[in-house]
C-alpha positions in Angstrom: 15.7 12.8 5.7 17.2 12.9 2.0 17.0 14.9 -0.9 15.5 11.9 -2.7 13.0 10.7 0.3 11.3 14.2 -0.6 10.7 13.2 -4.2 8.1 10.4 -3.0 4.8 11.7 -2.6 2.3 8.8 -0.9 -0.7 8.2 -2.4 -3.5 7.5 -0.4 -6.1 7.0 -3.3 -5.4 2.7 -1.7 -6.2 3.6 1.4 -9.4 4.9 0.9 -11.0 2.8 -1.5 -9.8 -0.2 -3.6 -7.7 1.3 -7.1 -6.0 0.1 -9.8 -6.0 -2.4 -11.7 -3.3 -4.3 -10.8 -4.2 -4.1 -6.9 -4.6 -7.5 -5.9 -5.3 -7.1 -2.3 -7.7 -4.2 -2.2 -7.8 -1.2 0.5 -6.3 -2.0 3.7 -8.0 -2.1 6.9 -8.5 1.3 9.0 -5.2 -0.1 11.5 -2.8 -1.0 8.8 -3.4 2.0 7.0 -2.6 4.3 9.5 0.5 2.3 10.7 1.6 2.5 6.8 1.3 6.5 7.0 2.9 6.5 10.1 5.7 4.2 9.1 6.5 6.4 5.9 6.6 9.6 8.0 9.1 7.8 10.1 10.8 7.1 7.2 10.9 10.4 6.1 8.1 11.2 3.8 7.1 14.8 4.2 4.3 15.1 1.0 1.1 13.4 1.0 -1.8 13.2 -1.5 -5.5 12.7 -1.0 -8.9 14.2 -2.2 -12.6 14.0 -1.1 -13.0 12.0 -3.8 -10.6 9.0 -2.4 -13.2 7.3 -0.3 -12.3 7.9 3.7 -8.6 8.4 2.8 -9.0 11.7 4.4 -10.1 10.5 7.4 -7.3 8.1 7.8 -4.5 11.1 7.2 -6.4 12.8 10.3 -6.0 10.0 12.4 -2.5 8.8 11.2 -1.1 12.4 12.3 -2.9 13.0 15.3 -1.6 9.7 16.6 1.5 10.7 15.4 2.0 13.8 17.6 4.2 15.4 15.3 5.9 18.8 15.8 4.6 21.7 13.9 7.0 22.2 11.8 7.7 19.1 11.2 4.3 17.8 9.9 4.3 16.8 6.2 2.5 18.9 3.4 -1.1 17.5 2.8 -2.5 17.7 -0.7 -5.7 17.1 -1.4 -8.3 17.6 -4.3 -11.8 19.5 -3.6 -14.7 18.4 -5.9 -15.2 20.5 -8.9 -18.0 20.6 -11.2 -18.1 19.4 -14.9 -17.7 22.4 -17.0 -21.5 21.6 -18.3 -22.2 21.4 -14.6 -20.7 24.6 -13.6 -23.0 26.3 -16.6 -26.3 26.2 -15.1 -25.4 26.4 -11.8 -25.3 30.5 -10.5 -22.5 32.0 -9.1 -23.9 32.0 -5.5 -24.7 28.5 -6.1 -20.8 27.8 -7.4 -19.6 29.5 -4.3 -21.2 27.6 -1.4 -20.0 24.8 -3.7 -16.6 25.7 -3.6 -16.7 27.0 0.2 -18.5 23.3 1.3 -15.9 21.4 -0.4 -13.3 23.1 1.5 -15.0 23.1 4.5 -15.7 19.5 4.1 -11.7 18.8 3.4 -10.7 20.8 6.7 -13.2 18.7 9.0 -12.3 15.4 7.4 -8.0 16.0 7.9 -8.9 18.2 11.2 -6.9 21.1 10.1 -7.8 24.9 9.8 -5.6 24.8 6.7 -5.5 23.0 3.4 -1.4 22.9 2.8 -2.0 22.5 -1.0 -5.5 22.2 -2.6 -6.1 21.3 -6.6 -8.9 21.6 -8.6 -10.1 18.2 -10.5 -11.2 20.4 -13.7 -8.9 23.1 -16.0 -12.4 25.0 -16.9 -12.0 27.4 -13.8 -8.7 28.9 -15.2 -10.8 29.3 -18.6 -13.8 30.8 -17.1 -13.2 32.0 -13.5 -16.7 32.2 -12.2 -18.3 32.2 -8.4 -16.2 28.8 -7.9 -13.0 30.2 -8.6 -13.1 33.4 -6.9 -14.0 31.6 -3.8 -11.0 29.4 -3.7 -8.5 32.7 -4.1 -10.8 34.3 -1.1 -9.8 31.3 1.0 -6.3 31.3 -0.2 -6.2 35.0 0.8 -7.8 34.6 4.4 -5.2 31.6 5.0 -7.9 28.7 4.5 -5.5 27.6 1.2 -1.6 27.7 1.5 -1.3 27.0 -2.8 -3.7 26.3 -5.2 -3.0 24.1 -8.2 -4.5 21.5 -10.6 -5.2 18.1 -11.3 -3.9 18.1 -15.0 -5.5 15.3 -17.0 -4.1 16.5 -20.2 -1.5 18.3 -22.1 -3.6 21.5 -22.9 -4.8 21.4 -19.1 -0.7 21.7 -18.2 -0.2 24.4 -20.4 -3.2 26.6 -19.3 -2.2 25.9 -15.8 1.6 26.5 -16.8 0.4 30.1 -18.1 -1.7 31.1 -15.2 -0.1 32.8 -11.7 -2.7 31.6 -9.2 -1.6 28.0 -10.2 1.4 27.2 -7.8 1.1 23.2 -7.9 0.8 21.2 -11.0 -0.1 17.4 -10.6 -0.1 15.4 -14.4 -0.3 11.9 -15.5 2.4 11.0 -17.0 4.7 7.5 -17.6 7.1 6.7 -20.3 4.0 5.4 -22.8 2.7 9.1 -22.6 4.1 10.9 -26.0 1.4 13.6 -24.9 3.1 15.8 -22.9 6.2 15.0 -25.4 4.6 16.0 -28.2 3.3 19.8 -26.7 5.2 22.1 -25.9 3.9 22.3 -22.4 7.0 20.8 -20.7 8.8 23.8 -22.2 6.5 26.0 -20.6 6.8 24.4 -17.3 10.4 25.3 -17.2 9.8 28.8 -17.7 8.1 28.6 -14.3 10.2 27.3 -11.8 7.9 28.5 -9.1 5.4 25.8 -10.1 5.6 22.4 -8.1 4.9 19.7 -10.5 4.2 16.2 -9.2 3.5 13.0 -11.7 1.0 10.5 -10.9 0.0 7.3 -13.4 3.6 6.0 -13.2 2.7 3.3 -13.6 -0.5 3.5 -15.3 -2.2 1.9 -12.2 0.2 -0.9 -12.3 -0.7 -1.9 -15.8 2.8 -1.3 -16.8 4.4 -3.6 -13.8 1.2 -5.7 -14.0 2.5 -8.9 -16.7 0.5 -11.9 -17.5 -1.3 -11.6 -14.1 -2.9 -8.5 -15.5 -5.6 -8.4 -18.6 -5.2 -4.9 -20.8 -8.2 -3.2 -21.4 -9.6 -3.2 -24.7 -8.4 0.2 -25.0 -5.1 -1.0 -25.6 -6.4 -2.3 -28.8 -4.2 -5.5 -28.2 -0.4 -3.5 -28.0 0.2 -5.3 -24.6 2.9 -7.7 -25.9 4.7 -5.5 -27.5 5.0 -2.5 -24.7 5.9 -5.6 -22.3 8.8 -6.3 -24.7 9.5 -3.0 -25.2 9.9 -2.4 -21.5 12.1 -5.6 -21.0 14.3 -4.0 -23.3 14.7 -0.8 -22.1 15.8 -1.9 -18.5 17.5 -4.6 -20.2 19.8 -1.8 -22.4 19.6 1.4 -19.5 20.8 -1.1 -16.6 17.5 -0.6 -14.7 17.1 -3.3 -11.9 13.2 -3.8 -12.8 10.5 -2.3 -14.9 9.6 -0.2 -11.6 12.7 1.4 -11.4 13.2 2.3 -15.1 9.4 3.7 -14.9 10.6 6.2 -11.7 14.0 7.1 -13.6 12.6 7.5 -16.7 10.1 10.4 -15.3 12.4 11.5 -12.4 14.7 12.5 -15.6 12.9 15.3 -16.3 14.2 18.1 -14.3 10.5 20.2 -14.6 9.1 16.8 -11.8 9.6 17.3 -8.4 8.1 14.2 -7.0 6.3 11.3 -8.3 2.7 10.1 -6.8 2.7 6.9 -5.6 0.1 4.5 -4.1 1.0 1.5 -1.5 -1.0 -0.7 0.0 1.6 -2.4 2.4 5.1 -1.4 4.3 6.9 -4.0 2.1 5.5 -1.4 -0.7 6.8 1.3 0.8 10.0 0.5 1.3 10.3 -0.8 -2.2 8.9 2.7 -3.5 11.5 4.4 -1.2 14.3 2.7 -2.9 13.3 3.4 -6.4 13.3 7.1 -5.7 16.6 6.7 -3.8 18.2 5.7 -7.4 19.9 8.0 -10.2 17.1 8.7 -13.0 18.2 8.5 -16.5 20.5 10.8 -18.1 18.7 12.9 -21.1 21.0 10.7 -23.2 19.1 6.8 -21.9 15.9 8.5 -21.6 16.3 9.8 -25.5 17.3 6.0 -26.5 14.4 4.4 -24.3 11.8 6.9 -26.2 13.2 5.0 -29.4 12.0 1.6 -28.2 8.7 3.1 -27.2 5.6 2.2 -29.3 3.1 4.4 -29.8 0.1 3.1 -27.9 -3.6 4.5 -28.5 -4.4 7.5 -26.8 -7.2 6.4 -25.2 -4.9 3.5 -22.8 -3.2 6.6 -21.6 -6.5 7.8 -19.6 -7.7 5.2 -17.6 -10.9 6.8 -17.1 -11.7 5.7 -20.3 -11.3 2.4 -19.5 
């Protein structure tokens, strides 16, 4: 296994339900999921991302490694993302109430991967670091019987990072971010992520669901507000000046060249995929100096195309 096969984290959001919007063939079958998990373990692949909320991807990790008979110690890391209430949600609900909520969801996570232990669990929302409640109290109980290995979060913004950045309990870090997002380049929450290099941070929306690999095969939202041409030939001439061999690989340097990223999240549906992703991560990421030019060419896109649940 190499240093740069650990900086892919699969996805499984694909193999669970059908994502993105450039996904042209939709969720695989049950079979060609599992032999896809398997294949990447075999390749060496030790990090792997899920939630309750990814349709039965769950339930395909648990078959994938049981079939898989691995060693203890050398079974991959599971991550996985337990439901968590809207902050107007969490308000009327009691604390009791919050708690078997919290405790269910786990429970629910354990059955579904068959293990007694969730490796890495993240919360979905930022408001339980704001307002620690019945919810939150449960999940450091859990952590402290053993049920949790780390807690972290499921950053959807900047703020979210830098509340998460500033909080101990938080030991994993997982944010959207691609080389449109000037978000997370305008805060100072980066900064603050260095200062805490006991934090795992992964990066997921890479691509931005494949809109950014997508071409003419794929129709921007209206969100875009009609900038598609120009961040296409924006992109062309980034990999066309830093050297890149495709708009792929200058997407996984370009966030790889932040030193605060550990891994980068991303979804397959095939082997072929695979061992394409496995290559990009394989590569050098920019130096400070290519990623500083390619910011240059970058436009500034609405804020809105950065979130695609607002799409």
């Amino acid at each position: 296994m190499s240093a740069s096969t650990e900086r892919l984290v699969l996805g499984t959001a694909q193999l669970g339900l059908s994502y993105g919007i450039a996904n042209q063939s939709g969720k695989p079958d049950r079979r060609a999921a599992v032999r896809l998990v398997q294949t990447a373990l075999a390749s060496g692949v030790r990090v792997l991302d899920t939630a309750r909320c990814y349709g039965d991807s769950e339930d395909v990790l648990k078959e994938a490694l049981s079939s898989a008979n691995r060693e203890e110690s050398r079974r991959p890391t599971v991550i996985t993302k337990v439901n968590t209430p809207l902050a107007e949600e969490a308000a009327i609900m009691g604390d009791t109430a919050l708690e078997r909520f919290a405790e269910q969801g786990v429970c629910a996570s354990c059955r579904a991967l068959g293990v007694d232990k969730i490796s890495v669990l993240l919360i979905r929302e930022a408001w339980p670091l704001r307002r620690p409640n019945g919810f939150w109290r449960t999940l450091l109980r859990l952590r402290k019987e053993g049920v949790i290995g780390t807690l972290g979060l499921s950053a959807q913004a900047a703020d979210e990072g830098e509340l998460a950045a500033g909080c101990g309990d938080i030991g994993h870090l997982q944010i959207p971010f691609n080389i449109l997002d000037y978000r997370w380049k305008d805060s100072a929450v980066l900064g603050r992520i260095a200062d805490r290099p006991d934090l795992t941070v992964h990066v997921r929306s890479v691509f931005l669901q494949g809109l950014l690999l997508g071409g003419d095969r794929v129709s921007w939202p209206a969100a875009a507000k009609g900038c598609g041409p120009a961040v296409l030939a924006a992109l062309a001439k980034a990999q066309q000046a830093v050297g890149r061999s495709s708009l792929a690989d200058l997407c996984v340097a370009y966030v790889l060249s932040y030193p605060q990223v550990s891994g980068v999240v991303l979804g397959m549906e095939t082997t072929e995929q695979l061992q394409e992703n496995l290559a990009l991560v394989s590569r050098s990421p920019l130096s400070i100096e290519e990623r500083r030019w390619v910011d240059t060419l970058m436009p500034r896109v609405p804020a809105a195309l950065l979130n695609p649940g607002l799409w």
